[in-house]
C-alpha positions as a Markdown table, in Angstrom:
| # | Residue | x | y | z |
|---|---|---|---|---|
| 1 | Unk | 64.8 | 38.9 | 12.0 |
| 2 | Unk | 61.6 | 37.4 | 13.8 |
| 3 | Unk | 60.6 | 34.8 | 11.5 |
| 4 | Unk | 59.9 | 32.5 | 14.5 |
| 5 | Unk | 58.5 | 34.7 | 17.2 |
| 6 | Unk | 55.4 | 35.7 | 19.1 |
| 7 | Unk | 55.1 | 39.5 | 20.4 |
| 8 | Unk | 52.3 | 39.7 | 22.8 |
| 9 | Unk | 51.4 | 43.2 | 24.8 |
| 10 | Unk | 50.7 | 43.8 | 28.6 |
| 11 | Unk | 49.0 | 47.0 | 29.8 |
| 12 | Unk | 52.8 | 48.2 | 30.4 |
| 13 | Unk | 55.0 | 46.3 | 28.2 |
| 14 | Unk | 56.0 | 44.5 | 24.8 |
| 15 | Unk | 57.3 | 41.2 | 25.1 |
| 16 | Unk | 58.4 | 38.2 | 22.7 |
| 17 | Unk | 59.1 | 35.1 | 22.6 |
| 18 | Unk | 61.6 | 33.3 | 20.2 |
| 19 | Unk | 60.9 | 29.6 | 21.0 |
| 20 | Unk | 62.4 | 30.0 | 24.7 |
| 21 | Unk | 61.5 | 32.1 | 27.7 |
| 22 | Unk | 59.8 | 35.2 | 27.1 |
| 23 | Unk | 61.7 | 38.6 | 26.5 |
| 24 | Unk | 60.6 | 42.2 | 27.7 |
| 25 | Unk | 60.8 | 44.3 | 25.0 |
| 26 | Unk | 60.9 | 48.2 | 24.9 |
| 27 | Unk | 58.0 | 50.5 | 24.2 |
| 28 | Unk | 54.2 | 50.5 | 25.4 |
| 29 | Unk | 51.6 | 49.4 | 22.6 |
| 30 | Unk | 48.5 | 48.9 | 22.2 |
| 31 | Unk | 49.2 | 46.5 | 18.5 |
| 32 | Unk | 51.8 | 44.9 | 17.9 |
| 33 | Unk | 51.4 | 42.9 | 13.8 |
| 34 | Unk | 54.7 | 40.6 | 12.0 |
| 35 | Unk | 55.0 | 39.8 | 8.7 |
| 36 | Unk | 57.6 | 39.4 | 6.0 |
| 37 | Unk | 57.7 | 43.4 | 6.5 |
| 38 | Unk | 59.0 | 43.8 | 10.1 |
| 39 | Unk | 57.1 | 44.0 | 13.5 |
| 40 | Unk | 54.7 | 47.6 | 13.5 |
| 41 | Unk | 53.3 | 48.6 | 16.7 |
| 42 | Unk | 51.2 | 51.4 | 17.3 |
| 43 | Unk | 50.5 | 53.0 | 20.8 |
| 44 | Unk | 47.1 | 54.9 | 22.4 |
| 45 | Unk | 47.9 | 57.8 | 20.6 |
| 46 | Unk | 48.1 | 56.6 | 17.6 |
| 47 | Unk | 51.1 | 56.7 | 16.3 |
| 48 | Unk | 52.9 | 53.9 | 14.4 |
| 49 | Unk | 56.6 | 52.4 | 15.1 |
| 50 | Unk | 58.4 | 50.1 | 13.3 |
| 51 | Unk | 60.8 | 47.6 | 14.9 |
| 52 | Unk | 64.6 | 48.3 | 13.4 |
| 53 | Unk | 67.1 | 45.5 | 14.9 |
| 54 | Unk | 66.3 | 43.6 | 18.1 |
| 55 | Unk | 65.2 | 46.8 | 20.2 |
| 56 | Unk | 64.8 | 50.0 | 18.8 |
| 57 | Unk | 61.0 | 51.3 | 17.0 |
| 58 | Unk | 61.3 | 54.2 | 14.7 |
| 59 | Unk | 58.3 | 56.5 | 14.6 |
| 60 | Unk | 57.0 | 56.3 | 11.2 |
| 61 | Unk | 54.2 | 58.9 | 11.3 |
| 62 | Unk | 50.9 | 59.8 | 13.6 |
| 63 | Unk | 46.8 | 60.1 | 13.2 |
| 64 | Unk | 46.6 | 56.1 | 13.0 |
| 65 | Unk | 43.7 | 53.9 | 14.2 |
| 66 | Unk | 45.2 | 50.4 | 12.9 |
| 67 | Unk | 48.5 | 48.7 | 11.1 |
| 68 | Unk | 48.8 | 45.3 | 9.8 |
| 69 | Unk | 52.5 | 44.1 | 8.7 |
| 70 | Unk | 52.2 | 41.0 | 6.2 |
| 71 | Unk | 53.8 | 40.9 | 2.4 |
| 72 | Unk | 52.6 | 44.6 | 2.8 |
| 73 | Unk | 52.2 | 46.8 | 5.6 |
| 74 | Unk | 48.8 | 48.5 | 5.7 |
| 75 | Unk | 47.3 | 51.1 | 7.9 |
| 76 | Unk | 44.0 | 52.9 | 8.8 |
| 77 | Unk | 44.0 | 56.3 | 9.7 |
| 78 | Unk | 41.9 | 57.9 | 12.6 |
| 79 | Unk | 39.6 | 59.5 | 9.6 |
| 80 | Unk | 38.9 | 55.9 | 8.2 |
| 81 | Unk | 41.2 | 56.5 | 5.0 |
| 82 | Unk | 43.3 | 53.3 | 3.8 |
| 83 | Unk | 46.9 | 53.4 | 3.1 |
| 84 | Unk | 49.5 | 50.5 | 1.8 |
């Protein structure tokens, strides 16, 4: 999917770029992390979103502080508990 990309965030936008001019991309973040497990984001309320296709993040759950997408995806909920 993005193998070869860079996502970088704006205070109002997500954009990436695929070797070639930068794209806007949909959604407001405050994290975006890419791995072998997809492109996570998470916003300023703490909820997490996962990047399915090109332009589309599904909401994958709420009460997060951080995510990290790698060979896992690992997150860190607003009470300091760990999760994989």
């Amino acid at each position: 999917m993005f193998r070869t990309a860079v996502f970088f965030l704006t205070l109002s936008a997500v954009a990436c770029i695929k070797f070639g001019p930068w794209t806007k991309m949909p959604g407001r973040l405050t994290h975006v992390s890419m791995g072998s497990k997809g492109v996570w984001g998470l916003n300023k309320d703490g909820t997490i979103y996962r990047l399915d296709g090109s332009d589309y993040w599904t909401h994958m759950g709420d009460g997060w502080r951080s995510v990290s997408s790698g060979d896992e995806v690992w997150g860190i909920k607003t009470d300091s508990t760990i999760y994989r």
